[in-house]
N, C-alpha and C positions, 0 to 999 in steps of 0.2 A: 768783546763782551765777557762777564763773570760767569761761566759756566760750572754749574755743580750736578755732579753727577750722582741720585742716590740708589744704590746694588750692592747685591750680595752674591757671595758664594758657597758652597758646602759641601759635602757629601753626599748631604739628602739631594738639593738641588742642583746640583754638578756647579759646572764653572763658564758654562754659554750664556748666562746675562752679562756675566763680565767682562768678559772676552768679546761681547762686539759693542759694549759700550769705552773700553779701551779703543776698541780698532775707531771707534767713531772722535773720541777723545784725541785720540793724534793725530788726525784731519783737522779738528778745531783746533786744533794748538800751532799745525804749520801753519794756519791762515792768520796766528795771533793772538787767538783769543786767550782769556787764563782758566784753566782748568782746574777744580777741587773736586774729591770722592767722599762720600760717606757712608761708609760701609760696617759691618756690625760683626763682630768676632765669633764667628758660627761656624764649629766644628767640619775642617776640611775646607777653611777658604784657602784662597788664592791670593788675598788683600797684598803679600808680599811683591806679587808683579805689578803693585800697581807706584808706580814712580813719579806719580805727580801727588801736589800735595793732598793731606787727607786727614781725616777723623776719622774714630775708629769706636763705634759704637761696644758698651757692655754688654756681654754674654749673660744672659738669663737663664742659669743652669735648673730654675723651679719652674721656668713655664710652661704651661702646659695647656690643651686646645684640642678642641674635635674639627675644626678646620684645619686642612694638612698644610696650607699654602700661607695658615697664622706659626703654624709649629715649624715651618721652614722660618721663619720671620725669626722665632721666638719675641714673640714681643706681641700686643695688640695695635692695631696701626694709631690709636690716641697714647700709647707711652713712646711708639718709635715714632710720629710726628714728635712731641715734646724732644723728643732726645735730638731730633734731628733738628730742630728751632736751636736749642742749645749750641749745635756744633756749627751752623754755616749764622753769618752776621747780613741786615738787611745791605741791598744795592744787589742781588743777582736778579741776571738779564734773564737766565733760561734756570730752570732747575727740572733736571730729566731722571724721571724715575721708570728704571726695569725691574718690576717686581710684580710676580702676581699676587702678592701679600696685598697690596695696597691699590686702595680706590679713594672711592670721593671724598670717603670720609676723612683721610690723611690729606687730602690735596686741597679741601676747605681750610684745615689746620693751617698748611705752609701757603697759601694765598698773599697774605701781606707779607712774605718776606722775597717774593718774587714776582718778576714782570712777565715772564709769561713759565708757564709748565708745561712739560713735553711727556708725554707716557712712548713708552717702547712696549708693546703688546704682541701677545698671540693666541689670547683664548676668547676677548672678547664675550666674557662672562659677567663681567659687573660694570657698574655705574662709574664713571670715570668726569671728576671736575678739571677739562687739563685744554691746554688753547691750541695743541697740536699733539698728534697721535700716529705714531710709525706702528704698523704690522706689516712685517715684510714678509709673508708667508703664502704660499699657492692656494690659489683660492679665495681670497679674502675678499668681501666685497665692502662698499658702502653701506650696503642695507644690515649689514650684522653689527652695524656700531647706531644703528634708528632707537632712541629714547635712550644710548647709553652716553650718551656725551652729548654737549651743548652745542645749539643750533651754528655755532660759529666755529667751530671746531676743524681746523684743517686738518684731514687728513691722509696720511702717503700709507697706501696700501700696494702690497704685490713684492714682485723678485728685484724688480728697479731699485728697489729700496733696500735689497739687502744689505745688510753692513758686514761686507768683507774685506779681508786686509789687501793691500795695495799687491803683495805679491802674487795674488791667484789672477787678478784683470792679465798683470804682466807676462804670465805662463798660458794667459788663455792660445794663443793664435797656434804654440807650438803645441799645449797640450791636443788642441781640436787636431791639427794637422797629423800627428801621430796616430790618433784613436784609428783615422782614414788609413794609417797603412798596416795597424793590428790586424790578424788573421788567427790568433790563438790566444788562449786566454792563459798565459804562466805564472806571474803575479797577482797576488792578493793582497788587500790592505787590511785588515780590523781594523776601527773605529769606536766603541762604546762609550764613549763619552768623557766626560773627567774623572767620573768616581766609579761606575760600573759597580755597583755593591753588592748584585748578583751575579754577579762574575760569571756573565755570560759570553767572556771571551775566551775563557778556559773551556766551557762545554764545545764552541765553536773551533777551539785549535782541535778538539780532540774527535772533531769531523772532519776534519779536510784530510786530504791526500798529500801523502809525504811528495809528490810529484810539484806541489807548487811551491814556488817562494812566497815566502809568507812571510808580514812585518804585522805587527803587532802593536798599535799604539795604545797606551798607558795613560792616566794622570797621577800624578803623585799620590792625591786623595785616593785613589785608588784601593781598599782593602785588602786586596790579591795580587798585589804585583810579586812578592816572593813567589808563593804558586805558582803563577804563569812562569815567572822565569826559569824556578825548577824544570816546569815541564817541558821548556822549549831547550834546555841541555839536549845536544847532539843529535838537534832536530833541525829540519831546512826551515826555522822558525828563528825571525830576528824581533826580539822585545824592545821596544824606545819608550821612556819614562819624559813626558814632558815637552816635546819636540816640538821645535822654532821654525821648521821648514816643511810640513803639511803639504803645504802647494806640490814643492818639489817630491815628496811622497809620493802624491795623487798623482801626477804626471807621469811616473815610472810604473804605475799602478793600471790592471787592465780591467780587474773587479775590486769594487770596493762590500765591505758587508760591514753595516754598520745600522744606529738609531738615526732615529727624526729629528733629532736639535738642529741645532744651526750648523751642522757640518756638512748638511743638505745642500747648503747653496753653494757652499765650495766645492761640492761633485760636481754639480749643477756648471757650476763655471769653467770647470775645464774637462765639459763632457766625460764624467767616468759614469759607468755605468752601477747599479749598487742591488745588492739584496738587502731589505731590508727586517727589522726587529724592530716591534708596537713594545716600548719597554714603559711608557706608563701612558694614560688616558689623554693629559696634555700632549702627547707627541701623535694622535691616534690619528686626528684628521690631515696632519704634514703628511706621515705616509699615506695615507689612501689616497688622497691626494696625487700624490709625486705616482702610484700604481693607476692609476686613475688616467694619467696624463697618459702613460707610458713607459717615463724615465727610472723607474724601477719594479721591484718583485717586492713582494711583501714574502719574507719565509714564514711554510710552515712545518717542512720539511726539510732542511739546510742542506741534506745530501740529493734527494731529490732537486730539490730548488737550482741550485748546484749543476746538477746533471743535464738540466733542459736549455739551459743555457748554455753548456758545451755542446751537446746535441746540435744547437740551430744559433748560429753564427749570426742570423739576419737579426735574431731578437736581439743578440748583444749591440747591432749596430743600430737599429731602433731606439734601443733604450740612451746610447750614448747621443743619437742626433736630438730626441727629446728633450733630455737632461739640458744638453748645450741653449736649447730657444728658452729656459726657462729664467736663467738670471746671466748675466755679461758681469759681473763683480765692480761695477761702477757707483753702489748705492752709497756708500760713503758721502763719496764725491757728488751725488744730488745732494743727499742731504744738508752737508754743507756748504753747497749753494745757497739750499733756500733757508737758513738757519742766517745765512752771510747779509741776504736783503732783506730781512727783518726790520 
């Protein structure tokens, strides 16, 4: 099959639409299939890690919008339809769009240039014209997509369906088995996403305790990587800009404290346990959620937060047995199963 993928990345937006429609892309691509991107040059992408072929949409340095998820786009969804008609040619089998920028009104647009449309979802806020619809997030039901998508519309909801990379399933059996023989908590991971723009992992280095090992992950987009790095000079504090092996992280990792993106499902899979940070409104209902369940803390005090959880040992293994039932990192791999018998 022709599979075209159309996402972005930023600053504004961080770089978790792209990054698990990549991980989904190289599933389709070992089963055969041919894969295209088209994505739009928007201050603090990622478009460079993306290695399969591509279009690379104009920057709209004038656009402007009281919709914050059009001003992530820059563009209105009828000039980035049109731009997006320009860049892919008719014959695609699937065209799968991750954008909360974009609904019915773009997906009416690209209709006759594709046979079927795929949306990757998590807010569940507007009207979506698409023949198949992934939100792989906790909690999600059937009933939150009633009048917003067409009567035939299949849908894969929930953790089954997360799209993570093939390395976290493979760490899962050893990461779980370890969590069982932890008795103290010494490592810590940050997390904050790709861009972090309020460099809210500098306030949090500047709460912990010189007593833990502490790693610190980065994106490049990142605004504050020199800062942090200053800060972390001659401190039991290690800074990594951009890192290829996360699993392996998480795995040496006894607390993680980190946002609600998609790096949720990778705790989730090899049982870590997390404190978490609501760092904008889309991310609001993952964590309550994920606190909800069990499988973590929502901070609101990070040294308190912090303290309750060394205090009582059971909550730590509570929150790690939780996290573990809530995704096995195989979503990939359903999904392209059922993408395969199409």
């Amino acid at each position: 099959m022709n599979i075209v993928f159309r996402v972005d990345s930023s600053s504004q937006m961080g770089t978790g639409h792209l990054m698990r429609c990549l991980t989904l892309a190289d599933k389709l691509k070992q089963r055969g299939h041919d894969i295209f991107f088209v994505c739009r040059d928007l201050e603090g992408n990622l478009i460079s890690l993306i290695k399969y072929p591509k279009y690379i949409l104009s920057k709209n340095n004038n656009f402007n919008s009281d919709d914050l998820y059009l001003n992530w786009l820059g563009a209105t969804q009828e000039q980035d339809a049109e731009q997006t008609i320009n860049a892919v040619s008719e014959g695609i089998d699937i065209l799968l769009v991750d954008s909360y920028s974009l609904g019915k009104e773009w997906h009416k647009q690209l209709r006759p240039y594709t046979e079927k449309i795929m949306v990757i979802d998590d807010l569940a806020d507007r009207q979506f014209d698409c023949d198949i619809l992934l939100n792989q997030n906790l909690g999600i039901h059937k009933r939150d997509y009633i009048g917003k998508v067409p009567n035939d519309c299949e849908l894969l909801l929930g953790c089954n369906y997360a799209l993570l990379r093939p390395e976290f399933a493979e760490l899962r059996v050893q990461a779980l088995e370890k969590r069982q023989n932890t008795t103290e908590i010494n490592n810590i991971l940050i997390s904050m996403g790709g861009s972090d723009i309020n460099n809210i992992t500098y306030d949090i280095l500047q709460k912990l305790d010189d007593k833990f090992n502490v790693i610190a992950v980065l994106g490049s987009s990142s605004p504050h990587n020199k800062m942090i790095k200053n800060y972390a000079k001659g401190k039991n504090i290690k800074v990594l800009v951009n890192v290829n092996n996360m699993s392996e992280l998480m795995l040496e990792t006894d607390l993680a404290i980190g946002a609600g993106g998609s790096t949720s499902w990778e705790r989730c899979c090899l049982g870590l346990p997390v404190l978490l940070y609501i760092l904008s409104e889309n991310q609001r209902e993952i964590v309550e959620n994920l606190e909800q369940f069990g499988a973590a803390k929502i901070v609101n005090n990070l040294r308190d937060n912090l303290q309750v959880v060394m205090a009582d040992f059971d909550l730590w293994r509570a929150m790690s047995n939780k996290s573990k039932n809530i995704c096995d990192g195989l979503g990939a791999d359903r999904i392209e199963s059922y993408l395969g018998n199409l």
